[in-house]
C-alpha positions in Angstrom: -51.4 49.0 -78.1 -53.3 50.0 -81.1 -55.5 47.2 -83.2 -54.3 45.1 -84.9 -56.8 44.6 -87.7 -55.4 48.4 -88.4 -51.6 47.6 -88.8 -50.7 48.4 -92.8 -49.2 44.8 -92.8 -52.2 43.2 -91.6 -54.6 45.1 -94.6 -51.8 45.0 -96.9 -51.5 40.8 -96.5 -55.9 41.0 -96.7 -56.0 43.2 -99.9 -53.1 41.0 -101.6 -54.3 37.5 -100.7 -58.0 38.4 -102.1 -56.8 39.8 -105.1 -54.7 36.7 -106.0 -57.7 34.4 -104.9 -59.3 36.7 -107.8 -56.6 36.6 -109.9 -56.7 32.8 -110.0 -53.9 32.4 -108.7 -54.6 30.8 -105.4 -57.5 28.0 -105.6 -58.6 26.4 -102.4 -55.8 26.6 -100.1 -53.1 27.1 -102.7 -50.3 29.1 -102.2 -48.7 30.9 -99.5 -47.1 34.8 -98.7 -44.5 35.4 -95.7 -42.9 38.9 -95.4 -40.9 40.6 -93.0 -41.6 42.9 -90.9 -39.6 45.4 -89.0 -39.6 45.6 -85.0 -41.1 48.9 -84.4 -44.1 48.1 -86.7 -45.1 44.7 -84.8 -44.4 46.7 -81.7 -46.9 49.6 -82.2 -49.8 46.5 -82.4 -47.8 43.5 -80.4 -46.1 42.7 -77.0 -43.4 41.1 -78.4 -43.0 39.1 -74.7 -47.0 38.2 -75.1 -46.2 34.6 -76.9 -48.9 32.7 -77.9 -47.3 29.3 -78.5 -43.8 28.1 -80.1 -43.6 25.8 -82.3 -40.1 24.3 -83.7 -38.4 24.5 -87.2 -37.3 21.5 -89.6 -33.8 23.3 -90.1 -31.4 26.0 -88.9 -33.3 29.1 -89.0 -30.6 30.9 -87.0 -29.5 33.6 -89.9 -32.9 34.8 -89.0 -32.8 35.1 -85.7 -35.3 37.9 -84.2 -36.6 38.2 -87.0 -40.3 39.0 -87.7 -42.5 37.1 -90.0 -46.8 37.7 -91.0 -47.4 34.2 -92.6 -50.2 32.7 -94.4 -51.6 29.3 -92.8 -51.5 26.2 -93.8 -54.8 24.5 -95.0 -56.1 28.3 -94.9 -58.0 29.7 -98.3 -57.0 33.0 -99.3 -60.7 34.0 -100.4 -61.1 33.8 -96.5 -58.5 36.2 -95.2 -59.7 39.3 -95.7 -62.8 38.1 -94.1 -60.7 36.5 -90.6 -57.4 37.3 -91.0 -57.1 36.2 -87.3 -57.9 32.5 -88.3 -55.9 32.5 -91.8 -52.7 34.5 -90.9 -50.8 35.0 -88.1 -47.7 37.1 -87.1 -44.4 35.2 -86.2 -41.0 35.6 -84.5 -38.2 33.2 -84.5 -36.1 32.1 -82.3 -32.6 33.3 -81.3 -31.4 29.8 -82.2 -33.2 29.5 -85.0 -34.7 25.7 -83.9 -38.4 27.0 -83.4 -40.4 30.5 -83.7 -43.0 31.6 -81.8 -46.7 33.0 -83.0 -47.8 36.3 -81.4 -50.3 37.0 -83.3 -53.3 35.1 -85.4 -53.7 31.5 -86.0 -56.4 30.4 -84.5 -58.8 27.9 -83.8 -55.7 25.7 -84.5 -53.6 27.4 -87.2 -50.4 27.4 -88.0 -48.0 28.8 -90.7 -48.1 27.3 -94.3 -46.3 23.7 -94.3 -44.1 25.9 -96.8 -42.8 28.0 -93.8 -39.3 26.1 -94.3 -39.1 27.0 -98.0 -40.1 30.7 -97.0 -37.6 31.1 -94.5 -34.5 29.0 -97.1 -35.2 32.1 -99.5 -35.8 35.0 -97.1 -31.9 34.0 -96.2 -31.1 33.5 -100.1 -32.2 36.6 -101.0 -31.2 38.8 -97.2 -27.5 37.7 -98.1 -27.8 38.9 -102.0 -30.3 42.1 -101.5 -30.3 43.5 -97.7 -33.5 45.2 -98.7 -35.1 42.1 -99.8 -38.9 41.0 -97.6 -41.0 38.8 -99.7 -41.6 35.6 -100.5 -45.1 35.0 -102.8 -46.1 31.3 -103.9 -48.8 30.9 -105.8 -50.2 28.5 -108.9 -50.8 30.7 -112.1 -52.0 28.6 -114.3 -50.8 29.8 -117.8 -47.5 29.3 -116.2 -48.1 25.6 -115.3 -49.0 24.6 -118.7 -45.6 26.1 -120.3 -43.8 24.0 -117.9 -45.6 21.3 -119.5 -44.8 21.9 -123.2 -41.6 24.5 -122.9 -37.7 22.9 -122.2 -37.2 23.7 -118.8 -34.2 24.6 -119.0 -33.3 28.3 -117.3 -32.1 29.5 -120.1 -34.2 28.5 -123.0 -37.4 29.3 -120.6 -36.2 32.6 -119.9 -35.6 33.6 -123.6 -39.4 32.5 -124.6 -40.7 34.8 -121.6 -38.5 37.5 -122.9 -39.7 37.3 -126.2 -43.5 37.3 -125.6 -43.8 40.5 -124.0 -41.6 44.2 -124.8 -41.2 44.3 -120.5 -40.2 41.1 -119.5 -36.9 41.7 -120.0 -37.1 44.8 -118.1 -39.1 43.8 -115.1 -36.5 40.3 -114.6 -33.3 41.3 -116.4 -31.8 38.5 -114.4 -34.5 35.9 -116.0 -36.1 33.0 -114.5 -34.8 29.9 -112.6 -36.7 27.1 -113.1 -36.8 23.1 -110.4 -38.0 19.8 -112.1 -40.9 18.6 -110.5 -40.2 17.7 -106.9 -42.3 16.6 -103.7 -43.4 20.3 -102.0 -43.4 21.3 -98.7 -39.9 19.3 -98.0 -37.1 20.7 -97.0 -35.2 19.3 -100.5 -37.4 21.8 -102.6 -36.9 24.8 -100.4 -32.7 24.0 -100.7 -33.2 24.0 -104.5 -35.2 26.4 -104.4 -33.2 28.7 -102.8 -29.9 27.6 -104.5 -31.5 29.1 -107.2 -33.4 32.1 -105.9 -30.0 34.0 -105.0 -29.6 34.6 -108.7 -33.3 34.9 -109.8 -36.3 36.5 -108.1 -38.0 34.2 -109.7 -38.2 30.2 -109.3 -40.7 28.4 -111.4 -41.6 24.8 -109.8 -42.6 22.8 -112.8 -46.3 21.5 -112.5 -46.6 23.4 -109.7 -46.1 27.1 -109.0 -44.1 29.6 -109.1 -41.5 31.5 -106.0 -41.2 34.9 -106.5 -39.5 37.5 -104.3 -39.4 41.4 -103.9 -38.3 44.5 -101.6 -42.1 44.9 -101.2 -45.5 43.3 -102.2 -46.0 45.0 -105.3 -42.4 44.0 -106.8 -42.9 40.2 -105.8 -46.2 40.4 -107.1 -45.3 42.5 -110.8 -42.8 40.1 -110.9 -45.8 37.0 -111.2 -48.3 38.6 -112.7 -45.2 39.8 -116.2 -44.4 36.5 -115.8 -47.7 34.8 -116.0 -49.0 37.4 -118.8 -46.0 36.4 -120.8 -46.8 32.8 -120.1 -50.2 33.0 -121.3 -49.0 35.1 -124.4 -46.8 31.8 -125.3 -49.5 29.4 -124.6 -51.7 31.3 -127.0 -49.2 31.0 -130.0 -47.3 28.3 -129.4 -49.0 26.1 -131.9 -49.5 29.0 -134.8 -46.8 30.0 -137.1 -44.6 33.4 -135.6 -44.0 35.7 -138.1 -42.1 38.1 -136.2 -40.2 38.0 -132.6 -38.2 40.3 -130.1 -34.8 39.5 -131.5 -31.7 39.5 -129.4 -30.0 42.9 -130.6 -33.8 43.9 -130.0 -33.7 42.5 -126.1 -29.5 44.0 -125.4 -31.2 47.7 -127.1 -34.1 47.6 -124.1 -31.5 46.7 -121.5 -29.1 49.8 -122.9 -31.7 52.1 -122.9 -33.0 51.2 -119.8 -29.5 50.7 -118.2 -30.2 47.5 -117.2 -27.3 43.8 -117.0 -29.4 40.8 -118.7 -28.7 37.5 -117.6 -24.6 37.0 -119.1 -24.6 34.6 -121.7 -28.2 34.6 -122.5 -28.1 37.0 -125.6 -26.4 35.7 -128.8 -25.5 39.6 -130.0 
């Protein structure tokens, strides 16, 4: 077996957890990444029969069957991953009946998957039966983003128009816009069903007061797809008191989409 510590997906998850600790994104223990990983990369570092413990699942996890999973722990602080990413992380498989998964890899000295590994795994099947390529799932707590959530209508398509207008890519970067859930209790299995009722149409699910879901075919997507949003955030919290003189108009918004052959979100536009 070759090391571990050298897998891609093991230095990937270290170099993106540590930059969203410095990002701000991620204070204390906040936040949470899962991603999937294909067979025959867990198998060039992992006996896949070498199981470490199993523990069981709140729901039916069975659409993911087999499937593997390198998961950030619960009570775990991202600014401490790249340092022991055997104590903050682990590698996970679940089971073929989809009650339980098992940990090969990581976790130690009593670890164990985010308490969000229920909401993870609602939107890895949202977005596997809407985008086959999908992988991601990123959580995290930007915090220009929580404060619109406090001043902004949350409704998906009024918030989506504001982010849209604060920034010329937006609009190009999450054509589809934003979804965004009242507050709700996290780490239930409630906020991971809305959550992913919503996620099959947006990448992106804002939790108001909370965070922010958002999902990609790799790291960097999920992650461009956070840090547009949160720049365009901060953009509107900066001028939301101060008279506009000028926007990105509609026709503006459906010319960017045209040139860029792009679908916005139907009914959003008033053209």
């Amino acid at each position: 077996m070759n090391n571990i510590f050298e897998a891609p997906f093991v230095r990937e998850m270290c170099h993106i957890t540590a930059n969203m600790y410095r990002m701000g994104w991620d204070e204390r223990n906040g936040g949470n990444i899962s991603w999937i990983l294909e067979p025959e990369a867990v198998e060039q570092y992992l006996d896949p029969s070498h199981v470490l413990r199993t523990l069981p699942l709140s729901f039916d996890a069975s659409a993911l069957a087999g499937r593997y999973f390198i998961v950030t722990g619960t009570g775990r602080y991202f600014r401490n991953v790249e340092r022991c990413p055997q104590d903050n992380m682990g590698v996970i498989r679940i089971a073929e009946d989809g009650k339980s998964y098992d940990i090969l890899w990581g976790f130690e000295n009593g670890g164990r998957p985010t308490s969000e590994l229920p909401t993870h795994l609602m939107n890895h099947i949202a977005r596997l039966a809407v985008d086959p390529a999908h992988r991601v799932v990123m959580h995290c707590h930007p915090a220009n983003t929580l404060a619109m959530t406090y001043v902004h209508d949350l409704d998906d398509r009024a918030f989506t128009k504001t982010l849209w207008q604060m920034c010329t890519e937006c609009i190009v970067v999450f054509p589809e816009g934003v979804s965004v859930l009242p507050w709700m209790v996290c780490g239930t299995n409630a906020i991971g069903e809305a959550t992913a009722e919503k996620i099959r149409d947006t990448r992106v699910v804002l939790w108001a007061a909370h965070g922010i879901f958002g999902t990609g075919r790799d790291m960097d997507e999920a992650f461009g797809l956070i840090e547009t949003v949160e720049k365009a955030a901060e953009i509107y919290i900066k001028i939301m008191n101060t008279p506009w003189k000028q926007s990105i108009t509609d026709a503006e918004l459906a010319a960017l989409c045209e040139e860029f052959k792009l679908t916005p979100h139907e009914g959003y536009l008033d053209l």
